[in-house]
One Martini backbone bead per residue (centre of mass of N, CA, C, O) as a GRO file, in nm:
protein
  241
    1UNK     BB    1   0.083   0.044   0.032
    2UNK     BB    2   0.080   0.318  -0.111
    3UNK     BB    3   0.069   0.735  -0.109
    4UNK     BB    4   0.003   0.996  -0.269
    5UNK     BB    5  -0.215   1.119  -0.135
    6UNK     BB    6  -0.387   1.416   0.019
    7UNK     BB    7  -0.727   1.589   0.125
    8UNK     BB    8  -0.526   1.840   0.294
    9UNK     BB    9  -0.533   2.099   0.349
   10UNK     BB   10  -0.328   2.433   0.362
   11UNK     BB   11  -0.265   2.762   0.499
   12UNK     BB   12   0.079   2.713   0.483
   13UNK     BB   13   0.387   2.732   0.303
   14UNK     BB   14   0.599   2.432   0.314
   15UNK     BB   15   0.906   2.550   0.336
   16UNK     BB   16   1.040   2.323   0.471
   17UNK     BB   17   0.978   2.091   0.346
   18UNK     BB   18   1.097   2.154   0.089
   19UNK     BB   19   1.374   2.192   0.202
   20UNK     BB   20   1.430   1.945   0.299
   21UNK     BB   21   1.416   1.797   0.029
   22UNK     BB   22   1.616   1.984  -0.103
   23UNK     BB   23   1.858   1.847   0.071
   24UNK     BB   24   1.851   1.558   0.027
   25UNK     BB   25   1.877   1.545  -0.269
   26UNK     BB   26   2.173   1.719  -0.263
   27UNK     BB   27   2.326   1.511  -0.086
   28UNK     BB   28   2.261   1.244  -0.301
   29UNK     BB   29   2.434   1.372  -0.512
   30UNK     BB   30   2.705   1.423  -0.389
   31UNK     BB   31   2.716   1.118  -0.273
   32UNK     BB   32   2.686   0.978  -0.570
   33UNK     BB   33   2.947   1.149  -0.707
   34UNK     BB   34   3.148   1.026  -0.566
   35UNK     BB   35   3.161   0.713  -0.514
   36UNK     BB   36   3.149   0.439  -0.364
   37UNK     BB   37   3.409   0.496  -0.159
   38UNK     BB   38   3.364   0.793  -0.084
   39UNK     BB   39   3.076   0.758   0.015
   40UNK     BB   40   3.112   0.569   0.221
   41UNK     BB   41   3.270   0.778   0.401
   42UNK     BB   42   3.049   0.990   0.409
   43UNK     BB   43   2.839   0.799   0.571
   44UNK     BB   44   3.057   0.795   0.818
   45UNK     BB   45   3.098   1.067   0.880
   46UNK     BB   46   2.749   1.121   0.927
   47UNK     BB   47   2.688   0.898   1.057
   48UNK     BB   48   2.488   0.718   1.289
   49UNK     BB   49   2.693   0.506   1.551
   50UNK     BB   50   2.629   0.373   1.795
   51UNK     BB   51   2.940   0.276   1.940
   52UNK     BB   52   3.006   0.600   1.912
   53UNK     BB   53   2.772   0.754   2.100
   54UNK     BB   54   2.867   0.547   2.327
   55UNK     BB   55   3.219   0.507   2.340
   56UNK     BB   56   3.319   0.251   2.227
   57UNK     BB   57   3.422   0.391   1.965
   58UNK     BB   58   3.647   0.552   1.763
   59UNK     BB   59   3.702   0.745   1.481
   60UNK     BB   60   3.916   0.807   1.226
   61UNK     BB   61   4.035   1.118   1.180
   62UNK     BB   62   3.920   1.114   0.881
   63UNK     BB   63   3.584   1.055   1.001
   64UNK     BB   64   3.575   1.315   1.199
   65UNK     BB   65   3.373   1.558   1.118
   66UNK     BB   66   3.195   1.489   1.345
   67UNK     BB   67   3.013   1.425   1.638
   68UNK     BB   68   2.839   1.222   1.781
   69UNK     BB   69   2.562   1.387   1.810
   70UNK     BB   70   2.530   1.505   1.531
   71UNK     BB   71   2.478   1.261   1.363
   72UNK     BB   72   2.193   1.276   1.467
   73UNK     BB   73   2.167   1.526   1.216
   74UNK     BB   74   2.297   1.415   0.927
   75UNK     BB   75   2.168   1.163   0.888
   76UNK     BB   76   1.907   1.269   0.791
   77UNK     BB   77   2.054   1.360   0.489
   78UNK     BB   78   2.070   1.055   0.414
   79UNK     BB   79   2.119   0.776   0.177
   80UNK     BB   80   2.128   0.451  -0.004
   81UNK     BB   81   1.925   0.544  -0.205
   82UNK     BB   82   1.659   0.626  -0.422
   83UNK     BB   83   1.427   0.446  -0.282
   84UNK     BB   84   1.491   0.597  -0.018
   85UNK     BB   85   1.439   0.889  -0.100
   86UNK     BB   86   1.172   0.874  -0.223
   87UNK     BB   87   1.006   0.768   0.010
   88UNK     BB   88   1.052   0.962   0.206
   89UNK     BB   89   0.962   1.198  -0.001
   90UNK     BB   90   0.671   1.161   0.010
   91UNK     BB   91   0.587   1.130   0.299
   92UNK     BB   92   0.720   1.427   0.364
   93UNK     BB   93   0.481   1.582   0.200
   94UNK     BB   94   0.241   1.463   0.238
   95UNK     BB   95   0.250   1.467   0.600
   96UNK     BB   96   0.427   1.728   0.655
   97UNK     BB   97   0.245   1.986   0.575
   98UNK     BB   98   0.035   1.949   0.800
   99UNK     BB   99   0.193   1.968   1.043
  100UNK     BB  100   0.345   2.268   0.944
  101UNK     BB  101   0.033   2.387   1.011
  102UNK     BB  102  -0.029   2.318   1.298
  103UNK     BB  103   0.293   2.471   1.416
  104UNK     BB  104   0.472   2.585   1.239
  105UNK     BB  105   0.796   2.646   1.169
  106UNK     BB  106   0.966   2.690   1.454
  107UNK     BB  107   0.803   2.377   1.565
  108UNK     BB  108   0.859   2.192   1.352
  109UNK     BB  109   1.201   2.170   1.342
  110UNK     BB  110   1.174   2.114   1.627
  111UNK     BB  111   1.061   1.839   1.580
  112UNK     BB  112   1.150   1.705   1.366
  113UNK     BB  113   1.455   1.653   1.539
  114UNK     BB  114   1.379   1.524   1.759
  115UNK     BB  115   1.222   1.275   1.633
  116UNK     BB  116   1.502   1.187   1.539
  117UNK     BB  117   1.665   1.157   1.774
  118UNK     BB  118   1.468   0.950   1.915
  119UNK     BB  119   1.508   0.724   1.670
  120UNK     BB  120   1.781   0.676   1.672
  121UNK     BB  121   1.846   0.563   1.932
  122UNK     BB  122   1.588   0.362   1.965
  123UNK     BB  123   1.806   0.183   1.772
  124UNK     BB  124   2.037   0.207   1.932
  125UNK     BB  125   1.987   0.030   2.193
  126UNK     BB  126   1.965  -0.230   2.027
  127UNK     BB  127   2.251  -0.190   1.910
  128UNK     BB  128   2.545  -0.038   2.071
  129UNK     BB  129   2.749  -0.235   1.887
  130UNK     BB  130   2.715  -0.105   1.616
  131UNK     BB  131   2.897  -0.010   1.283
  132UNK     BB  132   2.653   0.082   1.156
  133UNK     BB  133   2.504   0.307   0.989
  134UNK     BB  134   2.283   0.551   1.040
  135UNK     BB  135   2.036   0.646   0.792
  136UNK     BB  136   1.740   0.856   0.747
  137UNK     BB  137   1.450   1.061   0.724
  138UNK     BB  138   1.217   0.819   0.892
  139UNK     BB  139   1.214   0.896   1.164
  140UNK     BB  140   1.126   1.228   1.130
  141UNK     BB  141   0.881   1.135   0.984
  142UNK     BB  142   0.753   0.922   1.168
  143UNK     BB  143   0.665   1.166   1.347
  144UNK     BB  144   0.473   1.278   1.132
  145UNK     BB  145   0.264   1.043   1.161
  146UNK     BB  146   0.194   1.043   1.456
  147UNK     BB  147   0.064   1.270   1.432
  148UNK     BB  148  -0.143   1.296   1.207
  149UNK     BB  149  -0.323   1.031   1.363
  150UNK     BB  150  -0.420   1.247   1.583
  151UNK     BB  151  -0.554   1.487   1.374
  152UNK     BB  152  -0.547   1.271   1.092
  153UNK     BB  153  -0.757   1.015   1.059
  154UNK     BB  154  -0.987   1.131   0.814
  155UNK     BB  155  -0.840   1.173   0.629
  156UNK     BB  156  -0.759   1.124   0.271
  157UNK     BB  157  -0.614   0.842   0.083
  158UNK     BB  158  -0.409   0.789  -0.170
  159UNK     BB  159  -0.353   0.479  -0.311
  160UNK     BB  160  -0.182   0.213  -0.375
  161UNK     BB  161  -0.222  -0.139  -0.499
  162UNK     BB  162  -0.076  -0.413  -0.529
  163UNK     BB  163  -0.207  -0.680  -0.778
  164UNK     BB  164   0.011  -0.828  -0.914
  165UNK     BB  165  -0.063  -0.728  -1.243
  166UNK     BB  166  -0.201  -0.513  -1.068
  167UNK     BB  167  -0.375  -0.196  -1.013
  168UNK     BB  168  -0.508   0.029  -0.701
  169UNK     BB  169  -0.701   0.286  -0.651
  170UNK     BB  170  -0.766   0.452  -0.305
  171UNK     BB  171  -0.931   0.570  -0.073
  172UNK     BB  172  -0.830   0.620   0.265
  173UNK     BB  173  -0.808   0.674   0.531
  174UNK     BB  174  -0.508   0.776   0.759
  175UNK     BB  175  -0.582   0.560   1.043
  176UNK     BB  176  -0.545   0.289   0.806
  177UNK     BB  177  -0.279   0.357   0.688
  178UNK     BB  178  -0.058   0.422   0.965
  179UNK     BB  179  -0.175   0.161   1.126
  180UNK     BB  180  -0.040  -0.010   0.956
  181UNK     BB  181   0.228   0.101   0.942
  182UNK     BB  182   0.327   0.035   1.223
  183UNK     BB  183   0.228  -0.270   1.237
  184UNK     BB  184   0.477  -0.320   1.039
  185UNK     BB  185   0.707  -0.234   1.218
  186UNK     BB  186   0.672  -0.412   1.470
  187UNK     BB  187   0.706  -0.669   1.310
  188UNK     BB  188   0.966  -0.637   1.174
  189UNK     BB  189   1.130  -0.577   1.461
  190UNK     BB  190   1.046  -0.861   1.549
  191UNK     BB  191   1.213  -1.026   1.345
  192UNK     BB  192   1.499  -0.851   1.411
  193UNK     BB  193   1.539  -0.930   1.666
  194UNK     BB  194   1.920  -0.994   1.740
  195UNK     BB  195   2.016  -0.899   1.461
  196UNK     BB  196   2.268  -0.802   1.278
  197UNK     BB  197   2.345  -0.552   1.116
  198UNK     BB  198   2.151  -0.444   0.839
  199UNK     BB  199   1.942  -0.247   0.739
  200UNK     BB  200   1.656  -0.136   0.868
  201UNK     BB  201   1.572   0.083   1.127
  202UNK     BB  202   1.245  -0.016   1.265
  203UNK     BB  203   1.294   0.101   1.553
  204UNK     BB  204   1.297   0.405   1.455
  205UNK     BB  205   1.022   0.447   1.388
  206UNK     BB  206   0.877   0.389   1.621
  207UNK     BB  207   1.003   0.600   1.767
  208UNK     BB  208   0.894   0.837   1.609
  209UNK     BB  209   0.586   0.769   1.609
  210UNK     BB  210   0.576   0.805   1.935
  211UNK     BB  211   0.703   1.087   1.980
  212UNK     BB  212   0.478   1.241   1.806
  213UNK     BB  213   0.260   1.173   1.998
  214UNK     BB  214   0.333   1.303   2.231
  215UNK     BB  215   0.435   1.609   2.091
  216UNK     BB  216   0.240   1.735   1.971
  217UNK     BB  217   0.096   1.897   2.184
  218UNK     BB  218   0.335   2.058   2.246
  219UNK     BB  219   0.323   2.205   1.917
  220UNK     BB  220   0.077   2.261   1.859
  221UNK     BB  221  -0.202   2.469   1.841
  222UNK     BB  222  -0.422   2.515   2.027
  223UNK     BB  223  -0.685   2.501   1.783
  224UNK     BB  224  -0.570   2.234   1.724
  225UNK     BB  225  -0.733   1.942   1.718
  226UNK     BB  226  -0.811   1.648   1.743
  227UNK     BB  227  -0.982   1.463   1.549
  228UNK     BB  228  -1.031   1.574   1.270
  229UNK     BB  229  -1.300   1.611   1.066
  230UNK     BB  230  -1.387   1.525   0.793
  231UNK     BB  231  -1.420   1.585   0.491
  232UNK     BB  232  -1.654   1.654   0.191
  233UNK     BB  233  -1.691   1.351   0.034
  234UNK     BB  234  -1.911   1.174  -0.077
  235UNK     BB  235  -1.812   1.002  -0.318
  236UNK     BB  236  -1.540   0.878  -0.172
  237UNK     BB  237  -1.663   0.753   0.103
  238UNK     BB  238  -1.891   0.586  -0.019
  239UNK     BB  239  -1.676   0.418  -0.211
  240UNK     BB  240  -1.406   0.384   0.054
  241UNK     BB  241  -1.511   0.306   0.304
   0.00000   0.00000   0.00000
C-alpha cells in the first residue's frame, strides 16, 4: 500500500517541508557524486553509528567529521539508495506539509529534529555495539506520521494497492493506512531483533512515530484539535469508505 496524495488543505506554505526535500535531494547527489569508496566514508563521516554514539569505539581521524552526539542530525540529510530517498521524501511531502500547518515553522524544524533525534537513538539502543552507520529521514517522518494520526486519522489518503499483475488505486482514511504501516513497523522489528548488521533501522521507526504522538501536543497550535473531523467529499467516502 503506497500513498500518493491526501485531500488535506494547508493554509500555509510548506516551505520547510520543501527545503528539507530540497536539501535531502542535493546531499544524495553529492554523495552519488562520490562513486562508491569515497561515497561510503561520506556515510560513515555524517552517519550516526551506535558503537560511536555510546564512546564504545572512536572514528579515525580522517572520518571523525563531526561530533558523535551531531551525526544524530546529519544523519538525517543522507540516504542509500535513490529508493530510499524517494520512499522518504514522499512521505515527508504527503503528510509533512499538514504537519507544519498545525504548528508553524519553528516549531516544525525542532519538531522535526527531536522525533528524528529520539529515533536514532530507539534503533541505537536495540543494538549498542553496532559499527553500522544509521543513514536516512524515516525516523524524523516517522514522527510526523505519529501527529497527523492524531490530528488527522479521517483525512483521505490515495493509495496505490498493487493486485499481482494489476494495481488500484483507492482512498482510504488516513487513520488505516498510518495504522497499518506502523503494525508494519512493530511487526518487521520484531522479526529483526537480536539480527546483527544492517538492514531497515525498523526500531527508529517506531521510536518516531510514538515520539511523534506524545509531542504533538505539545508544538501543535491551541486552535488546532485533535482527531479532526473529515472533509466533506461524499463521492469518495461513499466508495472507499
Amino acid at each position: 500500500m503506497i500513498p500518493l496524495k491526501d485531500d488535506n488543505p494547508t493554509t500555509i506554505q510548506p516551505v520547510l517541508c520543501i527545503s528539507f526535500i530540497a536539501i535531502n535531494i542535493l546531499v544524495f547527489l553529492y554523495q552519488f557524486s562520490l562513486g562508491p569508496q569515497l561515497g561510503q566514508a561520506f556515510v560513515y563521516q555524517y552517519g550516526a553509528i551506535p558503537v560511536v554514539l555510546f564512546g564504545g569505539e572512536q572514528l579515525p581521524a580522517e572520518l571523525g567529521a563531526v561530533p558523535p552526539v551531531m551525526s544524530l542530525m546529519t544523519s538525517m540529510f543522507l540516504h542509500g539508495g535513490f529508493m530510499h530517498l524517494a520512499g522518504n521524501m514522499l512521505y515527508l511531502w504527503i503528510f509533512g506539509n499538514n504537519i507544519e500547518d498545525v504548528m508553524g515553522h519553528r516549531r516544525f524544524i525542532v519538531f522535526y529534529v527531536l522525533c528524528g533525534f529520539i529515533a536514532a537513538m530507539s534503533h541505537a539502543l536495540t543494538d549498542p555495539g553496532s559499527v553500522v552507520p544509521m543513514i536516512g529521514a524515516s525516523g524524523a517522518i516517522s514522527g510526523l506520521l505519529g501527529a497527523y494520526l492524531l490530528i488527522y486519522p479521517h483525512a483521505q489518503v490515495l493509495v496505490l494497492i498493487p493486485l499481482g499483475f494489476f494495481t488500484q488505486m483507492v482512498y482510504i482514511r488516513a487513520g488505516w493506512v498510518l495504522g497499518f504501516w506502523f503494525l508494519m513497523q512493530v511487526f518487521s522489528g520484531g522479526m529483526s531483533a537480536g539480527q546483527q548488521g544492517g538492514g531497515v533501522a525498523w526500531f527508529a521507526h517506531i521510536g518516531g512515530f510514538v515520539a511523534g504522538m506524545i509531542f504533538i501536543g505539545l508544538f501543535k497550535r491551541p486552535d488546532v484539535r485533535f482527531f479532526n473531523p473529515p472533509h466533506h467529499h461524499p463521492r469518495r467516502i461513499a466508495r472507499w469508505r
